[in-house]
C-alpha positions in Angstrom: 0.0 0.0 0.0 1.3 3.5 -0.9 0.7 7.0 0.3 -2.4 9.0 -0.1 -4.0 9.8 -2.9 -5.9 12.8 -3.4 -9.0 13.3 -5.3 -8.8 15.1 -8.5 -10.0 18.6 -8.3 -12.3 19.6 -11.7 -10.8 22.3 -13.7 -12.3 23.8 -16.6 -9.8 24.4 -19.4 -10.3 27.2 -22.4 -8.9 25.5 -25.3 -8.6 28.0 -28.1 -11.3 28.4 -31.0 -9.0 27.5 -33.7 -10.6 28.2 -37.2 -13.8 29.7 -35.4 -15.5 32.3 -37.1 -16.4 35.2 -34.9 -18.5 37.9 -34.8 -15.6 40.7 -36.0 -13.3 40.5 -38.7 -11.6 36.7 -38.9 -7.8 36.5 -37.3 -5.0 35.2 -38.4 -3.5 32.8 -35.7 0.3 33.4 -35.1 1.1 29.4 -35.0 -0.8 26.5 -37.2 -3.6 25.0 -35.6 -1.2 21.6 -34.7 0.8 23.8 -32.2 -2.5 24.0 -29.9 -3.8 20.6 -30.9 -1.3 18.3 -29.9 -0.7 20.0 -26.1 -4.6 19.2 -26.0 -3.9 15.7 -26.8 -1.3 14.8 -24.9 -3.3 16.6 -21.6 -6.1 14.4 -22.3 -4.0 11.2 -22.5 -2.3 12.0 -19.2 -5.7 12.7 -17.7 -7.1 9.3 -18.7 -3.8 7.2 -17.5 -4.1 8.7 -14.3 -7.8 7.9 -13.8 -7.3 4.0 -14.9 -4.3 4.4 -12.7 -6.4 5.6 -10.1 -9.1 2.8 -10.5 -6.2 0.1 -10.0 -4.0 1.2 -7.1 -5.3 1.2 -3.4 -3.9 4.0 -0.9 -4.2 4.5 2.8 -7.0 6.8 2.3 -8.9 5.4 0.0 -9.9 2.0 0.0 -12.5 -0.1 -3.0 -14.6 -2.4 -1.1 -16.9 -4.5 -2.4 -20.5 -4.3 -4.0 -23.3 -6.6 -2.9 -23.5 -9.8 -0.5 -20.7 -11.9 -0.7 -22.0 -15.6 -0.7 -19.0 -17.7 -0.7 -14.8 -17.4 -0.6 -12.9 -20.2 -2.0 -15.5 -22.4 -2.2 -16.8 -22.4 1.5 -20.8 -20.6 1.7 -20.5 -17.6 3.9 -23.6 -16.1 6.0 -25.2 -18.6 8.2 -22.9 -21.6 10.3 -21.9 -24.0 7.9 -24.1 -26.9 7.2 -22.1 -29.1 5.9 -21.2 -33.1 6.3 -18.9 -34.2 8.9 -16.2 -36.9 9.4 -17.4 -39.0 12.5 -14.0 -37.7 14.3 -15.1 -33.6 13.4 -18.4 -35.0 15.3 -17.1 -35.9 18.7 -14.9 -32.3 18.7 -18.5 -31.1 17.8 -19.6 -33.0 21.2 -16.3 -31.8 23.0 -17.3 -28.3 22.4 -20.8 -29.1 23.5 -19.8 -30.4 26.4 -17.6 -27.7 27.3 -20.1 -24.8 25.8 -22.8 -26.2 28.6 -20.8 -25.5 31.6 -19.8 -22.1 30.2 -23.5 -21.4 29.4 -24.6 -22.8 32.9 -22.0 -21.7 35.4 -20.7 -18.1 33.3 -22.4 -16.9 30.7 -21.4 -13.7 28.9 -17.9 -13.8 31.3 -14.6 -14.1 30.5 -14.0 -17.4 31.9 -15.2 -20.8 33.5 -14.0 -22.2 36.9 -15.3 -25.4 36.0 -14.9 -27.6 39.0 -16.0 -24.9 41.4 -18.5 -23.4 39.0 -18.3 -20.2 39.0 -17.2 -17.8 36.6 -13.5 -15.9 36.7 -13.7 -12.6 35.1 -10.8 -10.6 33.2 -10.7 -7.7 31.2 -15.0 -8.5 31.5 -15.6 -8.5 27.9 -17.0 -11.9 27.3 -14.0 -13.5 26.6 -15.0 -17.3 26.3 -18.1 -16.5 24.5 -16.3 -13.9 21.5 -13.4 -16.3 21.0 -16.0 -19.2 20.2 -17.8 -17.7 17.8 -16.3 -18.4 14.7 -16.0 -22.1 15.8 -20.0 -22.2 16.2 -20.2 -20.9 12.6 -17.7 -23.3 11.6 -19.3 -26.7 13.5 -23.2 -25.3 12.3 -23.7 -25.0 15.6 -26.6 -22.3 14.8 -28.6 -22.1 18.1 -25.6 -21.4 20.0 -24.4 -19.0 17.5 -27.3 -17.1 17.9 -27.7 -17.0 21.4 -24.1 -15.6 21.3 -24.8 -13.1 18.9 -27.6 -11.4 20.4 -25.2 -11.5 24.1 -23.1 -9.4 21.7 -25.6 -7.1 20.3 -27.9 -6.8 23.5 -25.3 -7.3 26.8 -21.8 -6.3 25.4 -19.9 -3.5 27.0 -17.0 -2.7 24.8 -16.2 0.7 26.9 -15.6 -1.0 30.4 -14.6 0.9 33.2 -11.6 -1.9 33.4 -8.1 -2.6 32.4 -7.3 -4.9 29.4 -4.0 -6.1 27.8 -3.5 -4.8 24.3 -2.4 -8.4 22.8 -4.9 -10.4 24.1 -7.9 -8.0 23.9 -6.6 -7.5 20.1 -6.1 -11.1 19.7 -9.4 -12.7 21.1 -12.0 -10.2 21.2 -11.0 -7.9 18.2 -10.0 -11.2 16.4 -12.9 -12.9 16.9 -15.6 -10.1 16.4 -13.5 -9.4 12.9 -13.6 -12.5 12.0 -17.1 -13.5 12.8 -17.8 -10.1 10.1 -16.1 -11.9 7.5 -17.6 -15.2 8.0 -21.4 -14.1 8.4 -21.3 -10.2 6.6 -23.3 -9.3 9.5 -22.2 -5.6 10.3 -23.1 -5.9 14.3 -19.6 -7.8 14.2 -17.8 -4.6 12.5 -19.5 -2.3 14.5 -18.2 -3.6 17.6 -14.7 -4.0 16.1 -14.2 -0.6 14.9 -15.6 0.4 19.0 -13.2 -1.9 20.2 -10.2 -0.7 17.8 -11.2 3.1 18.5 -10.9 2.3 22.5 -7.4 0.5 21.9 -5.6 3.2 19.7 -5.1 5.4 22.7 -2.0 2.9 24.0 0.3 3.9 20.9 0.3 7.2 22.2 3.6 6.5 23.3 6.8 8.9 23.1 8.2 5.9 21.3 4.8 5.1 19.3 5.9 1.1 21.0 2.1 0.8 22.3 1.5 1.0 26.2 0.6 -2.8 27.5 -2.9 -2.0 29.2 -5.4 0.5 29.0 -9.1 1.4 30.7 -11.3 0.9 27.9 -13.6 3.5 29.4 -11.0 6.5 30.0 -8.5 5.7 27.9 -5.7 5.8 30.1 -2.9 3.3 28.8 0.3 2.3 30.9 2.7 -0.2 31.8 2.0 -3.3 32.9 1.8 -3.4 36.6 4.5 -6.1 36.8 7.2 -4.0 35.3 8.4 -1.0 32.8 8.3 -2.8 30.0 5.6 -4.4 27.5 6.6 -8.0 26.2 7.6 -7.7 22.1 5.4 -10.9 21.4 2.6 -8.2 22.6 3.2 -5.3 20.5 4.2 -7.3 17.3 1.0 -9.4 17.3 -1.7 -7.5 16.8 -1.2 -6.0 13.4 -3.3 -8.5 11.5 -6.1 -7.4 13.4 -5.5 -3.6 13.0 -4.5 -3.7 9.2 -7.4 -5.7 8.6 -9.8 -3.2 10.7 -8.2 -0.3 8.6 -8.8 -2.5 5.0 -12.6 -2.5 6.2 -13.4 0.5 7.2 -11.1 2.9 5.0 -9.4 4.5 7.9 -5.6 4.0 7.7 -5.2 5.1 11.3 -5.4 1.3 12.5 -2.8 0.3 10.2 -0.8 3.6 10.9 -0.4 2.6 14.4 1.0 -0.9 13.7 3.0 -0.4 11.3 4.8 2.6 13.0 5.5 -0.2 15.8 6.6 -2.7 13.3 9.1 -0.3 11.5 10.2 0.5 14.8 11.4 -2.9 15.8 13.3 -3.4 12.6 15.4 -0.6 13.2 16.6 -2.1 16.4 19.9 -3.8 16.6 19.6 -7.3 17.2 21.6 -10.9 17.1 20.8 -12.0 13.6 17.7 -10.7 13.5 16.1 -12.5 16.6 14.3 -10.5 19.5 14.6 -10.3 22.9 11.8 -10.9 25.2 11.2 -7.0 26.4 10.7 -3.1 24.8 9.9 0.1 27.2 7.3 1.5 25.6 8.7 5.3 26.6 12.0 5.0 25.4 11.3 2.3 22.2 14.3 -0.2 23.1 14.9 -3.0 23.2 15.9 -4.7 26.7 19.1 -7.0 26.3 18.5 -11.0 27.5 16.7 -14.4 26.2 15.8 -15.0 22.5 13.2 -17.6 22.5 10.6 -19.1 20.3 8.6 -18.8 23.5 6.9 -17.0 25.9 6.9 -13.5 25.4 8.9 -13.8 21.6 7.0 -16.5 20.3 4.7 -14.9 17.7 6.6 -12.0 16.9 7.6 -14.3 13.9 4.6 -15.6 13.2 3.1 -12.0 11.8 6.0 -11.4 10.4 5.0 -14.3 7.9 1.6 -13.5 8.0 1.5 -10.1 7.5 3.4 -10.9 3.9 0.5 -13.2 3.2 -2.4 -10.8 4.6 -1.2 -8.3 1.5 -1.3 -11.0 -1.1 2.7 -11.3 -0.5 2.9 -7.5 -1.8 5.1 -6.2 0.8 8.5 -7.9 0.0 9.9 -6.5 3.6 8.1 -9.0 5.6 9.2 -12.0 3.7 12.6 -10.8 4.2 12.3 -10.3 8.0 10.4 -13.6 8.3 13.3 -15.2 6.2 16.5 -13.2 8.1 15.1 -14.3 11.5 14.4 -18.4 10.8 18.5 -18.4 9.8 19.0 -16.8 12.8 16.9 -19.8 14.4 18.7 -22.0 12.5 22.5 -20.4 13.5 21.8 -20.3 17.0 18.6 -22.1 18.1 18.2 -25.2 16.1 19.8 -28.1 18.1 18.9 -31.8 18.2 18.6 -34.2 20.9 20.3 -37.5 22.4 19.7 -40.7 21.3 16.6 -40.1 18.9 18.1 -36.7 17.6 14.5 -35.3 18.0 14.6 -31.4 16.4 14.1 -28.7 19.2 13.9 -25.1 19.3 16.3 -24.4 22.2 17.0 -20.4 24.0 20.0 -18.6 24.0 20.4 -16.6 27.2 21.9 -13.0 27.6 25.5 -13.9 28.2 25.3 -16.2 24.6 24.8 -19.8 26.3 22.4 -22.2 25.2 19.8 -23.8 27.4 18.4 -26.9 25.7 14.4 -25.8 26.9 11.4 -25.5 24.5 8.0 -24.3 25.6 5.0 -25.8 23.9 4.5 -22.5 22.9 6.9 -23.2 20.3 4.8 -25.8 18.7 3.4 -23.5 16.6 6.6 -23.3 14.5 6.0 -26.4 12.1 2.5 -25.0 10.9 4.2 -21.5 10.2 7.0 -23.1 7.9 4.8 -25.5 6.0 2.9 -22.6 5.3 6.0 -21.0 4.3 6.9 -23.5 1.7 3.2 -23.4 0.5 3.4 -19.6 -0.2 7.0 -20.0 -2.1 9.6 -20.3 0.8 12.5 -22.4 0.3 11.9 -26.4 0.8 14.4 -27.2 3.1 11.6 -25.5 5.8 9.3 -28.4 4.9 12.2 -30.7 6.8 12.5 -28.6 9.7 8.6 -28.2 9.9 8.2 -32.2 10.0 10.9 -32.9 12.2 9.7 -30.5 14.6 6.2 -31.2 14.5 7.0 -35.0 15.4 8.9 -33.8 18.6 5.7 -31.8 19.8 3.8 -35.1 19.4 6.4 -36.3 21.4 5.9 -34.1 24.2 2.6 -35.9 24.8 3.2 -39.1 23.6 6.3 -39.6 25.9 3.9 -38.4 29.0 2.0 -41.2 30.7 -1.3 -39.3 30.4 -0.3 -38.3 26.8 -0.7 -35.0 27.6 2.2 -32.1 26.9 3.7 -30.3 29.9 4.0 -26.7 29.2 7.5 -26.3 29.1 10.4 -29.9 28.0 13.6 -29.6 28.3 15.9 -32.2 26.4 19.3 -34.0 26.5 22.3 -33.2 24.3 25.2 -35.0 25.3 26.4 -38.7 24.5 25.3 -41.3 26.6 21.5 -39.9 27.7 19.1 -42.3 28.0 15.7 -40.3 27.0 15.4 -37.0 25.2 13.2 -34.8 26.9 12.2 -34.3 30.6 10.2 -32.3 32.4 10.8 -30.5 36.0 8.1 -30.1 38.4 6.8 -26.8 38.3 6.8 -27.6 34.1 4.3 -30.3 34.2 1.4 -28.3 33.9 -1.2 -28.6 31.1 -2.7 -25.5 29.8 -5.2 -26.8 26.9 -3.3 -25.7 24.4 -3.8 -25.0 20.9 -0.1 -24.8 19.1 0.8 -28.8 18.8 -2.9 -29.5 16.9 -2.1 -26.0 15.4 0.4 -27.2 13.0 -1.0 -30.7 12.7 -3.8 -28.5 10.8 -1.3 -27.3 9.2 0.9 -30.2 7.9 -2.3 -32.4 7.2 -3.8 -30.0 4.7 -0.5 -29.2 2.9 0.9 -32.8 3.1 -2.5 -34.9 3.2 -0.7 -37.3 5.4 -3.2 -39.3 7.6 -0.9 -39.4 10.1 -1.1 -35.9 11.3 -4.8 -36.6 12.0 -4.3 -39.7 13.5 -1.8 -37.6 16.0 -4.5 -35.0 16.7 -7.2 -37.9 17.5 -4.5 -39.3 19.9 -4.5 -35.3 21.5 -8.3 -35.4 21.6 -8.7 -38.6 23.4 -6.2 -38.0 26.0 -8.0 -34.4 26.7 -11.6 -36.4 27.0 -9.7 -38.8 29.6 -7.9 -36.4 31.9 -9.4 -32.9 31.6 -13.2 -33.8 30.6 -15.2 -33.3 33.6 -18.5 -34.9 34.1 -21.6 -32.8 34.1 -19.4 -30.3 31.8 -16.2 -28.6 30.8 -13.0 -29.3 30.6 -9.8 -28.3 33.1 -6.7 -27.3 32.9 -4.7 -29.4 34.9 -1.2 -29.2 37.1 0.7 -32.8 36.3 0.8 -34.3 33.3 2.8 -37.3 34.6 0.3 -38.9 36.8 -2.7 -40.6 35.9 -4.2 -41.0 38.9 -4.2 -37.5 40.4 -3.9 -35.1 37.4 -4.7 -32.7 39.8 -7.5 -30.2 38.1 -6.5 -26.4 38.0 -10.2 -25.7 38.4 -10.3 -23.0 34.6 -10.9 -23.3 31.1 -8.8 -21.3 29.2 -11.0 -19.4 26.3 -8.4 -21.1 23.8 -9.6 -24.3 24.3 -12.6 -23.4 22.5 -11.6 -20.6 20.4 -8.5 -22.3 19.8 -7.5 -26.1 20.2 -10.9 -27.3 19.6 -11.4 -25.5 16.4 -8.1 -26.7 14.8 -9.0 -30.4 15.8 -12.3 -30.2 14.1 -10.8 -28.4 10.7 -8.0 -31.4 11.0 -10.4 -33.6 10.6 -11.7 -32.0 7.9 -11.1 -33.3 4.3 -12.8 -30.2 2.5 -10.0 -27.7 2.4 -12.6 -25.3 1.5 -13.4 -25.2 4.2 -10.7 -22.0 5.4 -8.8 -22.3 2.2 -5.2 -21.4 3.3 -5.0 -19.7 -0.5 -8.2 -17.4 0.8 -7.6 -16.8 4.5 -5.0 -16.1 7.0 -5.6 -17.2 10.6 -4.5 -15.1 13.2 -3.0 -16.1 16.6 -6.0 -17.1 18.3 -7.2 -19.2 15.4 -9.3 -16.6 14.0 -9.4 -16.4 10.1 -8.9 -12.9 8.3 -9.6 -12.8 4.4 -6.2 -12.4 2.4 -6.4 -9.0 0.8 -7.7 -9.4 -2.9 -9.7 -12.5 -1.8 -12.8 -10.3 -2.2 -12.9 -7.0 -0.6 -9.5 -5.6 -2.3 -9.2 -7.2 -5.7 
């Protein structure tokens, strides 16, 4: 996208009367009527390249949307959930998320989040959390009564102006996410109209001396600051929220969405950095860079997925994020890439401040494998394909190797000669979280690869979540040790992922219709939600 364009002012132009009769005595002209002609010509040739020109481009100002209903984008019927025929394995995560959309319906409606073994509801930034991030999954599953129970909470009950703080990444990511999202999927405006509230209310945190955005802000005054934990906003956070904004900006016409992020994205190139990798912190006043851990985790993680993403939002017409996305995975490679003893499993390791490596890999990480098959779909080089596979098969290892088949939230593996397993896991790491990134990129590597396998992993994930975090009467927990069987020991909350998230991945890996969220028509954001890729429809 360019810079603004300016309407064309009319002018009216005299043109002289050449060979006219008038009403005195005829003149003789001083040059032959060519001399005025051709200037005429060439004026009006100019005039009409620019209008064709303008019809073609797109600027920040000025954007062409649409005429008319859309009814369908690559091949999957928009408006309405989806009604279409499911595997027998999409049905039971249909029943998973039936189970768990009862307690949340029962026990804390319209709040952020369940408590399911105490029943009670656990409230956030109080913006319906649960209930926004599981909307596109009802439309997706058909699940039309819940849908529309949900949507009239949304139009009827929804605050988006609370008197409350919120974080900026993961209100951006879940509720801005989802509500955009559930626009695209339905062409229902009450979905925009709340966005473009909720993106209006957030812009206030980028008013920053450094234009890095403030971590939290009161939705209702405005006020954005620091986390209360530190100085410092995490760079995951402010470098994952610019599919969301661009794509509020591409929709409405206002560029000042995609001003704001890409002001923070510019700004983080222009920091030095070890081959292009980040560390974990920024100061939003000052717009540096704190010095420490680079990770593929917490607080880095995604960082380098919208770097990726953001090339393929713009039908890959920005060239800079290619490059960033392609500078930082050899930086991966030089310095974070390592493999394991005996099986020499593939693992995304951390490098800590002083320059040594620690051999630890969140399951945060696991979202890695989907992000580089996707890569090599959209044109990167092949050899990603290798790494994506490799790595994907250690994050089913992560819950295969448990004893409740469930992945602790943080492994950390063996490197030297002589070890007699690969990974282990210390005791405060054991914890399960219901996460989304392993069945993430088996989405991923089954509908690029069409290898069986990768579903036949994710059924393996599902089963193990009905045994040990399924809780009778409803929901599903979180729990505190994946090593023991017997007392898994329930962390009494349901994470709005689970739904939004791990649940809604499962039941599009099991999916044979690739349709059905064509990754040549959509680009899913963070939180699973799927944004159109500009030129799909509404910028052709």
């Amino acid at each position: 996208m360019g810079g603004s364009r300016k309407k064309n002012k009319s002018t009216n132009v005299q043109a002289p009367t050449i060979g006219a009769r008038s009403k005195g005595k005829k003149k003789n002209l001083p040059f032959p009527a060519y001399y005025y002609t051709v200037p005429l010509l060439v004026a009006a040739l100019a005039l009409c390249i620019a209008l064709i020109y303008a019809k073609m481009t797109q600027s920040h100002d000025q954007t062409q949307k649409r005429d008319g209903p859309l009814n369908n984008l690559g091949g999957m019927p928009l408006g309405r959930p989806l009604q279409l025929p499911q595997t027998d394995q999409q049905k039971a995560v249909v029943e998973a998320f039936q189970h768990a959309w009862k307690a949340y319906k029962e026990h804390a409606w319209g709040k952020d989040e369940l408590k399911p073994i105490s029943k009670e509801s656990n409230e956030w930034f109080d913006l319906g959390l649960t209930l926004v991030d599981s909307l596109d999954t009802m439309w997706l599953m058909g699940l039309s009564d819940e849908f529309d129970e949900a949507r009239n909470w949304v139009q009827q009950e929804m605050v988006v102006g609370v008197d409350k703080d919120v974080n900026l990444f993961e209100t951006t990511i879940r509720v801005l996410g989802g509500l955009l999202s559930t626009y695209h999927l339905t062409q229902d405006q009450l979905f925009l109209d709340r966005a473009k509230e909720l993106g209006d209310r957030l812009l206030p945190c980028f008013k920053s001396p450094s234009k890095v955005p403030f971590s939290d802000i009161n939705l209702k005054s405005g006020n954005s600051h620091a986390p209360e934990w530190g100085p410092d906003s995490s760079v995951s956070e402010i470098s994952t929220i610019q599919l969301e904004f661009r794509d509020l900006s591409m929709l409405t016409g206002d560029t000042k969405y995609q001003i704001a992020v890409d002001r923070v994205m510019e700004k983080l190139q222009s920091l030095p950095k070890k081959d292009h990798l980040v560390p974990l912190f920024i100061n939003a006043e000052t717009g540096k860079l704190r010095p420490g851990t680079l990770t593929l985790g917490a607080r880095a993680d995604t960082y380098y997925e919208y770097l990726f993403k953001q090339w393929i939002q713009c039908s890959k017409t920005e060239q800079r994020f290619r490059q960033w996305f392609l500078d930082s995975m050899s930086g991966v490679k030089k310095r974070l890439l390592r493999h394991s003893k005996p099986s020499n499993l593939t693992f995304i390791g951390e490098e800590l401040e002083r320059g040594e490596f620690y051999p630890k890999m969140d399951h945060l990480v696991c979202y890695l494998p989907g992000t580089l098959a996707l890569g090599v779909h959209n044109g990167l080089p092949a050899k990603y394909m290798a790494i994506a596979k490799n790595l994907i098969y250690t994050c089913y290892r992560m819950y295969k190797d448990m004893p409740t088949k469930l992945s602790p939230e943080i492994v950390h593996f063996n490197t030297e000669p002589g070890a007699a397993e690969d990974l282990y896991v210390k005791p405060l790491d054991r914890h399960n979280l219901l996460r989304p990134e392993t069945v993430e990129s088996l989405f991923y590597l089954y509908r690029l690869t069409n290898n069986t396998k990768y579903q036949k992993w994710g059924w393996n994930i599902l089963q193990a979540f009905n045994k040990y975090t399924r809780l009778e009467g409803g929901g599903y927990s979180s729990i505190n040790d994946v090593t023991n069987t017997t007392h898994p020991d329930y962390r009494d909350k349901m994470e709005s992922f689970f739904l939004g998230e791990t649940l809604k991945y499962l039941f599009l890996l099991f999916s044979d219709d690739h349709s059905v969220i064509s990754l040549d028509h959509w680009v899913i954001n963070t939180e699973a939600h799927p944004l159109p890729i500009w030129g799909s429809y509404y910028w052709k």
